[in-house]
N, C-alpha and C positions, 0 to 999 in steps of 0.2 A: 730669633735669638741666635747669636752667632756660636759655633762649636765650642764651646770650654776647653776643650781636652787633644783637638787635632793637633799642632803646636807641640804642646806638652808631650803626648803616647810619642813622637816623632824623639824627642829629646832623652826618653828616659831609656828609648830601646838604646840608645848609644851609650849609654851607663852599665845599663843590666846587659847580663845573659839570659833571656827565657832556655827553660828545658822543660822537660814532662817531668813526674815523677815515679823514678823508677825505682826510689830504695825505701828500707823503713827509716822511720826518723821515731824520736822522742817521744812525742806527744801519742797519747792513746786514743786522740779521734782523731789520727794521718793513719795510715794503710799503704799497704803496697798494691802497686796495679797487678799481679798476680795473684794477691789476695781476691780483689775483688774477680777477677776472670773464673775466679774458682768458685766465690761466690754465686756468678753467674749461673756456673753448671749447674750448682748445684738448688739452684731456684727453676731451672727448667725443667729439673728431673725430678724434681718431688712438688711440684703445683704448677696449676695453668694459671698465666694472668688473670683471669677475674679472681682467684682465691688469696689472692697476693693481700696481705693486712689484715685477714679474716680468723677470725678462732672456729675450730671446730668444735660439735657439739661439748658440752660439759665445761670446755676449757673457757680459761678468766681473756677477757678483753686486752688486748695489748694495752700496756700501760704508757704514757709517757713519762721521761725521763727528764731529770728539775727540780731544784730547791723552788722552796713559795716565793722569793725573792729574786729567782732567774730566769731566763728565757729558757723553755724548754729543749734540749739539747738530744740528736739523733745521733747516733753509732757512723761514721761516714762508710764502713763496712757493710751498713746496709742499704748504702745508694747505688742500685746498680749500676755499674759502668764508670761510676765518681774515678776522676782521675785530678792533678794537682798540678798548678803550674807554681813554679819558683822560679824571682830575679832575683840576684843579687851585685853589689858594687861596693869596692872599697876605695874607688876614686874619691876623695873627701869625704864627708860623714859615712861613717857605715852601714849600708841600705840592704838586707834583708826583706822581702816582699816573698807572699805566699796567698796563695786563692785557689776555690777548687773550681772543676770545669765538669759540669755536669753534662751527659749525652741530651741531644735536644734544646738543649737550653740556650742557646747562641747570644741568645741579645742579652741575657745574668751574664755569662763569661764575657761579653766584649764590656755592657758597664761595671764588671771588676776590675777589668784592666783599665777602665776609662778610671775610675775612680782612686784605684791605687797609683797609677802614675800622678792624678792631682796630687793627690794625700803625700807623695815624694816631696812635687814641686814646691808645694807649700813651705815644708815644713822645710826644707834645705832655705828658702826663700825668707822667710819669716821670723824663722830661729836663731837668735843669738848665737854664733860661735854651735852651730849645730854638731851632735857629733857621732849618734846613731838614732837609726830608725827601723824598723822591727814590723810586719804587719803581718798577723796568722788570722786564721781563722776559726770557725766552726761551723755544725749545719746547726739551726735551731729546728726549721722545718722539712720533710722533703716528703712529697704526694705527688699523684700525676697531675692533682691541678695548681699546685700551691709550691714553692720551695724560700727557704728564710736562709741567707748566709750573712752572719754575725763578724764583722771584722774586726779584732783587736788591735790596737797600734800603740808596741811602747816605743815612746821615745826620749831621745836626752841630749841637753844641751846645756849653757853654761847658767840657768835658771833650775836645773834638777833633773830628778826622772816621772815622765809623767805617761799616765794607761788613760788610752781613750777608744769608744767605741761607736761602729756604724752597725746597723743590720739593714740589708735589702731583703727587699719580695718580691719576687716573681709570680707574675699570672700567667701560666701556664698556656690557660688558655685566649690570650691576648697578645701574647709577648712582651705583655712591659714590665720590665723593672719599677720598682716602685720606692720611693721614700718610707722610712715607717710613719713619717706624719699622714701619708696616703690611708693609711689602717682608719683614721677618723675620715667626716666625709666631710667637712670643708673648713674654713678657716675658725668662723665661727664655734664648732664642735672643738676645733684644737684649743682658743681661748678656754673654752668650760671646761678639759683637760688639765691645762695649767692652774684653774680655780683649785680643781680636786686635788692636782699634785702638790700646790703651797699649803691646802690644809694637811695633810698626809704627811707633810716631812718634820721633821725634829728642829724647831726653831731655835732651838740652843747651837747647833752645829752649821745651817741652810738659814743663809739668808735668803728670804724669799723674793728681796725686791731684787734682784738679780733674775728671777726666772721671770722669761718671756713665751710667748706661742708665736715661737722660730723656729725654722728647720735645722740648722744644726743646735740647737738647746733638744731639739726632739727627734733626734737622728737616729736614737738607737734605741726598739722598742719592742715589743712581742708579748708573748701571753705564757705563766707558767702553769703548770700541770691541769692548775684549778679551772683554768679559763681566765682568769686575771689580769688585767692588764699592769705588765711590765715596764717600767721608765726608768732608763739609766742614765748618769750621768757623767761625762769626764772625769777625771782626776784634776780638781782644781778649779772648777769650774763656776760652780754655784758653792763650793765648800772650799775650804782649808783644803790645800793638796795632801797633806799632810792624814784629811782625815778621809784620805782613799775612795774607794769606787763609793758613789750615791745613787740609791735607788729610789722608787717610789713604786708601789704596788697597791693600784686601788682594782676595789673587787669586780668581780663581771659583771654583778645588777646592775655596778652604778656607771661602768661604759657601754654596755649594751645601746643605746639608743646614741650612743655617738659614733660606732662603727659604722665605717662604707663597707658596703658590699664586699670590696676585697678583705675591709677587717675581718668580716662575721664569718666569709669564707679560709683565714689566717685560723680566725679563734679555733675555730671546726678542726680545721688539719692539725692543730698545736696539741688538741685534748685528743685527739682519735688517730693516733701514730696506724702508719702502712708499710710495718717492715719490708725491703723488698721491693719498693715502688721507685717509679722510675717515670722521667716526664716521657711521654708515650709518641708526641706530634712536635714535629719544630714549630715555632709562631714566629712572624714577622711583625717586628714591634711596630705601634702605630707611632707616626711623626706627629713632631711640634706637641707629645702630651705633656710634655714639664714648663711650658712656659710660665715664666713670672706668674700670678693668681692662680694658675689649677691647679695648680700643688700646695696643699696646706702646709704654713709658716714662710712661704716664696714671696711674698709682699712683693704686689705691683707698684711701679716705679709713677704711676698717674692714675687721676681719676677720670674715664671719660666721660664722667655728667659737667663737665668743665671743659671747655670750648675756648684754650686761651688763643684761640686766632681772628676772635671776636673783640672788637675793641669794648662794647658792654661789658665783658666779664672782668674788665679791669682787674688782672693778673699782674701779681709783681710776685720777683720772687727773691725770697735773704739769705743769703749764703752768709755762711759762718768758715772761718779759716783758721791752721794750726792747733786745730782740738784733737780729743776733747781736753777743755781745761778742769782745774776743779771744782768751776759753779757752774757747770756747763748745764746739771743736773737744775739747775733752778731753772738757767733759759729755756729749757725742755717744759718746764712746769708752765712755764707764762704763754708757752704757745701751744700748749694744748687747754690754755684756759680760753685762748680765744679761735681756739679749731685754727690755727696758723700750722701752716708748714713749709718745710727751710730745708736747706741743702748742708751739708755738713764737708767739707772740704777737707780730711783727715791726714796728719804726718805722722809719722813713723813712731814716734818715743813716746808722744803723746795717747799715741793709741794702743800702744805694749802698756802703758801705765795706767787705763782706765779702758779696760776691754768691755768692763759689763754698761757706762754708759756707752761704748759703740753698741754695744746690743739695744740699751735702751733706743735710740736713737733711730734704729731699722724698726724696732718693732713698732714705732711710733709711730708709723708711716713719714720721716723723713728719707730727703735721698743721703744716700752715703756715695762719696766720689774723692779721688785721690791728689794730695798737695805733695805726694813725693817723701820721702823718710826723712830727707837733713836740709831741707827749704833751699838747697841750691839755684845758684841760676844756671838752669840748664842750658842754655844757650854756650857757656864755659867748658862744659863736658862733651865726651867724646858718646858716640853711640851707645856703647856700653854701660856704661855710666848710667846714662839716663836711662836706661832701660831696664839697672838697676835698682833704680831710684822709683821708677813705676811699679815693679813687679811685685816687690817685697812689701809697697803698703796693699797691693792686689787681694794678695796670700793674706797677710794679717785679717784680713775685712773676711775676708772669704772663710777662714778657720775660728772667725769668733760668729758670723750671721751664714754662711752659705752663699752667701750673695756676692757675686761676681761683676767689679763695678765695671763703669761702659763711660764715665767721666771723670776728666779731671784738670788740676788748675797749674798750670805753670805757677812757680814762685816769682813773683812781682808782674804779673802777668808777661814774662818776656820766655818769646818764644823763635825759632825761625823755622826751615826747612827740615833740618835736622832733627828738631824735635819734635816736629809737626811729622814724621815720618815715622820715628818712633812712635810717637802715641797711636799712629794709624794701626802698627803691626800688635799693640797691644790693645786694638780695639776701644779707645780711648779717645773722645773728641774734646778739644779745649776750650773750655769755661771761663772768658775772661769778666771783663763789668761793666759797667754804664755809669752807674753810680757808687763813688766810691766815698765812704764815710771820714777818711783819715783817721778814724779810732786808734791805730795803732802812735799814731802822733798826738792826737785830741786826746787827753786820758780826763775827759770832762762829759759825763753822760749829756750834759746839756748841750754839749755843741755836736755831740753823736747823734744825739736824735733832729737836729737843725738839720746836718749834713746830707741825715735819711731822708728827711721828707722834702726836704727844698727841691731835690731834681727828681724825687719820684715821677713816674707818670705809668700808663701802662705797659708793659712788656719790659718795665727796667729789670735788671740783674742790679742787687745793690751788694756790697760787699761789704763785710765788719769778721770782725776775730772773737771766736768764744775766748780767747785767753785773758782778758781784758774784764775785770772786773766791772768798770766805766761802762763798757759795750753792755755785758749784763745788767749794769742799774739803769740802762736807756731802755731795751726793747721792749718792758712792759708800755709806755707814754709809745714807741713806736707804733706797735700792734694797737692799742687803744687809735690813733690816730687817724693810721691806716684802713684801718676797719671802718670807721667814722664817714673816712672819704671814700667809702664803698669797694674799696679793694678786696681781693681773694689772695690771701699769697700763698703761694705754690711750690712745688719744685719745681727744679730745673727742667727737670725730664716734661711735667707738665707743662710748664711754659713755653719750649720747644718745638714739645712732641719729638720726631726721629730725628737724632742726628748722625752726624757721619764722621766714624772718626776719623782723627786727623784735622778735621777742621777747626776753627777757633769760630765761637761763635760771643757774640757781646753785649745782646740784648734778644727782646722776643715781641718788639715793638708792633701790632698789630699794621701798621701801616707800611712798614718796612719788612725786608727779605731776612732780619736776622742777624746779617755781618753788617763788617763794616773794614 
């Protein structure tokens, strides 16, 4: 998987100023770095490291610190050595950034900075008339094996003011940073997560058919005092924004057997505080841990019990364009009646207007891949332009599923050099078709579904529009059809396998190279 964030950290240093932090601020869990240094002394001169977090005889257990409905929260005064890095920019939207930098912990501070710079780009990218952005912090955990930093981010633009939240965790003793879906042990455990947490919320306030087992639905997560597992959720997100922060807090008997290892070792550090503790050993994070599947709610882009370079497996795959529309939520229904899966081809306004069927959509196992914000022909526009036009439906996908697309479709499939060079630099190979339905002319289900099946064969790419009522009353007789004539249909990514952006590619025809 290619870097997320190289690109990006490059772009926001030219925005911000990093500095340390050297003064007091506001908030009562920032500290001054002289604070702490005095802390220091005064931890080496009244106990030796092994008594660091320990009671002496008679005396009560360190307590944790936390509401039953929050992540439990540590004093940053009592991290030794905790020091705080701050950017800020007033070149267009107002960007305040804030994260701490814990001694030893190299690869937590470098993906802070990797993640707050996305969390910038995004939201300058994506956001309406953007017009500030805010991101603090806090510790919820910190032990020599374990540390949890909880990031807030308000922001506001010309849709309101909205609070959303990330927490990372660090294994200390591994070096990796971890997702909080990481806390459960695989994808599976995260679905029966999402079971508990739609029973557990207030169905008067939480719609529930909005919540999915996805990584940013489940981005921000920990244990309070009790041992309990904590679920929070944006501002706006699965609720009225209106009706502010949404939690979920189901008890520790009924997660316990769904913790990984790093949960059960999270749960441990969250209820059994170590004032005074300090990551002890640098660690060199291990590569390639977060690819697509290992990481629960990261939905892999194929299946590989499916062999689409085999003409047997008769693979075809149906892309959908300009969604989501408003029955999009039915075509979703008719192809998971028949185990179908489709490629979603997403623009801009369509996708700001119906973010929770893009969730549905990923979590579905469809692929999601980009048609550009305002269906321009890019071929008209200048570099810029078009790279505008990629980026911001990038963002949108990425801030509603996590998922960073790697495809997409030129609008009428017209493309040249110059956009073929842009989509390279955003990682991006072009999707054009084989088979094209004319639905967007046909408003006749009955000559949409003719269109589909007449030139099918294996390896086609066929094309049709969710926004298209007509389209939607054809693909159940499509998929019936389909299925019939032994077909598999696919994504993209599966019918492919790797491609290479920049390239255009126009079928996945087993006998043929793919272009044309």
């Amino acid at each position: 998987m290619r870097n997320e964030f190289a690109d990006l950290r490059a772009s926001l240093r030219g925005l911000v100023t990093p500095r340390r932090f050297t003064r007091p601020v506001s908030s009562s869990l920032k500290y001054t770095a002289a604070a702490a240094s005095v802390l220091l002394l005064l931890s080496i001169g009244s106990c030796s490291p092994d008594d660091r977090g320990t009671s002496g005889p008679g005396e009560e257990p360190e307590k944790p610190n936390g509401e039953p409905d929050q992540l439990t929260s540590v004093d940053p005064s009592e991290v030794t050595g905790l020091d705080e890095r701050e950017e800020t920019s007033d070149e267009g939207p107002q960007i305040d950034v804030s994260y701490p930098e814990i001694p030893n912990a190299d690869p937590l501070t470098q993906r802070l900075d990797d993640a707050t710079s996305q969390k910038v780009s995004d939201f300058t990218s994506a956001s309406a008339d953007a017009e500030s952005l805010t991101i603090d912090w806090d510790i919820s955990v910190a032990t020599e094996d374990v540390v949890a930093v909880r990031l807030v981010q308000e922001e506001k633009d010309s849709d309101g003011e909205r609070t959303s939240y990330t927490t990372y965790w660090y294994d200390a003793t591994s070096g990796h940073t971890a997702y909080s879906t990481e806390l459960v042990g695989n994808q599976e455990d995260l679905a029966e997560l999402d079971s508990l947490v739609k029973d557990s919320l207030n169905e008067e306030q939480v719609d529930a058919s909005t919540l999915h087992p996805i990584l940013h639905l489940y981005d921000s997560m920990g244990f309070n005092p009790d041992g309990d597992l904590v679920v929070e959720f944006d501002q706006g997100q699965i609720a009225p924004a209106g009706a502010g922060r949404v939690n979920a807090t189901i008890p520790k008997e009924d997660v316990t057997s769904l913790l990984s290892d790093l949960g059960e070792r999270a749960q441990s550090a969250a209820t059994n505080p170590s004032p005074g503790s300090a990551v002890e050993d640098s660690a060199t994070p291990p590569k390639d841990d977060t690819a697509d599947g290992s990481v629960p709610g990261r939905l892999p882009e194929r299946d590989d019990s499916v062999d689409c370079s085999s003409a047997a497996a008769k693979c075809i795959a149906l892309t959908f364009d300009d969604g989501p529309g408003a029955r999009t939520p039915e075509l979703l229904d008719a192809l998971a009646e028949y185990n179908a899966k489709a490629t979603f081809f997403l623009t801009g306004q369509p996708a700001r207007e119906h973010p929770e069927t893009v969730r549905r959509e990923y979590a579905e196992g469809h692929e999601l891949a980009n048609h550009t914000v305002t269906h321009s022909d890019l071929t008209t526009l200048d570099k810029s332009e078009v790279r505008e036009e990629l980026t911001t439906v990038n963002a949108l996908v990425r801030r509603e599923t996590g998922y960073t697309l790697d495809l997409m479709r030129p609008p009428y499939g017209a493309t040249n050099d110059k956009v073929a060079q842009v989509s390279r630099s955003e990682g991006l190979a072009e999707i054009i078709w084989s088979v094209d339905t004319n639905d967007w002319k046909n408003r006749n289900a009955g000559k949409v579904r003719k269109e589909a099946l007449k030139n099918a064969k294996p390896g086609s790419i066929v094309l049709m529009h969710d926004i298209h009522g007509t389209t939607i009353d054809a693909v159940p007789d499509i998929l019936e059809r389909l299925e019939e004539q032994g077909y598999t249909m696919v994504t993209i990514s599966q019918l492919l396998g790797e491609t290479e952006p920049g390239e255009s590619y126009y079928n996945g025809h087993p006998d043929e190279d793919g272009e044309e």
